[in-house]
C-alpha positions as CSV (number, residue, x, y, z in Angstrom):
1,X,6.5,-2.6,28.4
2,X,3.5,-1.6,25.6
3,X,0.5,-1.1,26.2
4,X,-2.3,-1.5,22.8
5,X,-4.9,1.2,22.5
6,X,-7.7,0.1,19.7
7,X,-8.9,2.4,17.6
8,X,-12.3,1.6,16.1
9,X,-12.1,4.8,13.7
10,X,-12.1,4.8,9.9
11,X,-8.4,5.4,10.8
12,X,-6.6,2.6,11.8
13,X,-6.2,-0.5,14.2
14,X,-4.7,2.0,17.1
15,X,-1.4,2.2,18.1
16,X,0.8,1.0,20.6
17,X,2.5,2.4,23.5
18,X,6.0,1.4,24.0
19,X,8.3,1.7,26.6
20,X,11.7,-0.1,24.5
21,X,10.8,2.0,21.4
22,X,13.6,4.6,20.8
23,X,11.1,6.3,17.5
24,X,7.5,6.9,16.9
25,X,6.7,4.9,13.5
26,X,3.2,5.1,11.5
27,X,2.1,1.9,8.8
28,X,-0.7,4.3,7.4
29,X,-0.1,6.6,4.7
30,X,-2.9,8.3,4.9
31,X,-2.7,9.6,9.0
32,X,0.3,11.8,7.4
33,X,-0.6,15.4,7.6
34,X,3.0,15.5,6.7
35,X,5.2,13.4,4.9
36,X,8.8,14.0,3.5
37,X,9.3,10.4,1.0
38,X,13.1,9.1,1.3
39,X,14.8,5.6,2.5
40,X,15.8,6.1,5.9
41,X,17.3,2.9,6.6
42,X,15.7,0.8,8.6
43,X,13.9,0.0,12.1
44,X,14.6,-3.3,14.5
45,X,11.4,-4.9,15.5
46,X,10.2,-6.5,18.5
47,X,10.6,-10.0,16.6
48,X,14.4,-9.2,15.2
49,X,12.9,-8.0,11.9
50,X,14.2,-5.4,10.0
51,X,11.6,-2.8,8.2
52,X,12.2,0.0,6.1
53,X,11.9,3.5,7.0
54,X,10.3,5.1,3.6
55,X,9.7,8.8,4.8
56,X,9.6,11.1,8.1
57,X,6.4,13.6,9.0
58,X,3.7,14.3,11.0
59,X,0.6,12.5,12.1
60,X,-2.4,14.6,13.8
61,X,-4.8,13.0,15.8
62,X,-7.8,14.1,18.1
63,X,-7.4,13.0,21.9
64,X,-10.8,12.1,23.5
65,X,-11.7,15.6,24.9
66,X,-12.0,16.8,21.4
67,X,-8.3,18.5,21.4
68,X,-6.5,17.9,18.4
69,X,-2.7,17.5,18.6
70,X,0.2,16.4,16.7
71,X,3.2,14.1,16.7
72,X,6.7,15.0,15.2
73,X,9.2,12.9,13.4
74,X,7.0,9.8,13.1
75,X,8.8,7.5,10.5
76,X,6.5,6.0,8.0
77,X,7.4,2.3,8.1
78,X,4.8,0.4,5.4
79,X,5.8,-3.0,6.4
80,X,5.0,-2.4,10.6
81,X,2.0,-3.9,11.4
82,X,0.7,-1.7,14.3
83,X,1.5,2.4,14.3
84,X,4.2,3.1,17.9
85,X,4.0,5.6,19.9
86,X,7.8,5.5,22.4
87,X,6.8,6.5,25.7
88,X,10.7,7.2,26.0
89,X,10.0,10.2,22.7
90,X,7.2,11.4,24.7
91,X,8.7,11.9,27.9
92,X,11.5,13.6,26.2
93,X,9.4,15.9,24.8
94,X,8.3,16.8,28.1
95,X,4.8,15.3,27.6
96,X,2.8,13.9,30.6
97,X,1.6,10.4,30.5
98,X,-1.3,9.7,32.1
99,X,-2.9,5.7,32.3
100,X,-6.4,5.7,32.9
């Protein structure tokens, strides 16, 4: 299951929220607060494509209350064309999901 969430900042198209995604991964340089540069390998995509992974960091974002936060270990992947979020990642990380 995903679930698209537009965006109509200056920063992006949005993201989507995905249920099968085992790895938060960003197409947008620039949302990197954080960025470590090196060939990871590569990440399957919903259409059997295969994209490289060209660095790891952290993205920082402001939810709609005003409260900034931060995600960890998002892979930069240039070639994606929409920025995941894994619901599965989330969860993990003991994060509450909430669908409005």
């Amino acid at each position: 299951m995903a679930s698209y969430v537009e965006d109509n900042t200056s920063q992006g198209k949005g993201c989507i929220f995905d249920s099968g995604s085992t790895v938060h991964a960003c197409f947008q340089k620039k949302l990197f607060k954080l960025l470590i540069a090196k060939e990871e390998g590569t990440i399957k995509m919903v259409d059997c494509s295969a994209c490289k992974v060209i660095g790891t960091g952290t993205v920082k974002f402001i939810e709609r209350d005003g409260t900034m936060r931060a995600l960890e270990a998002i892979r930069y992947v240039p070639e994606a064309h929409y920025n995941l979020i894994s619901i599965g990642v989330l969860d993990e990380e003991g994060c509450r999901i909430q669908v409005q």
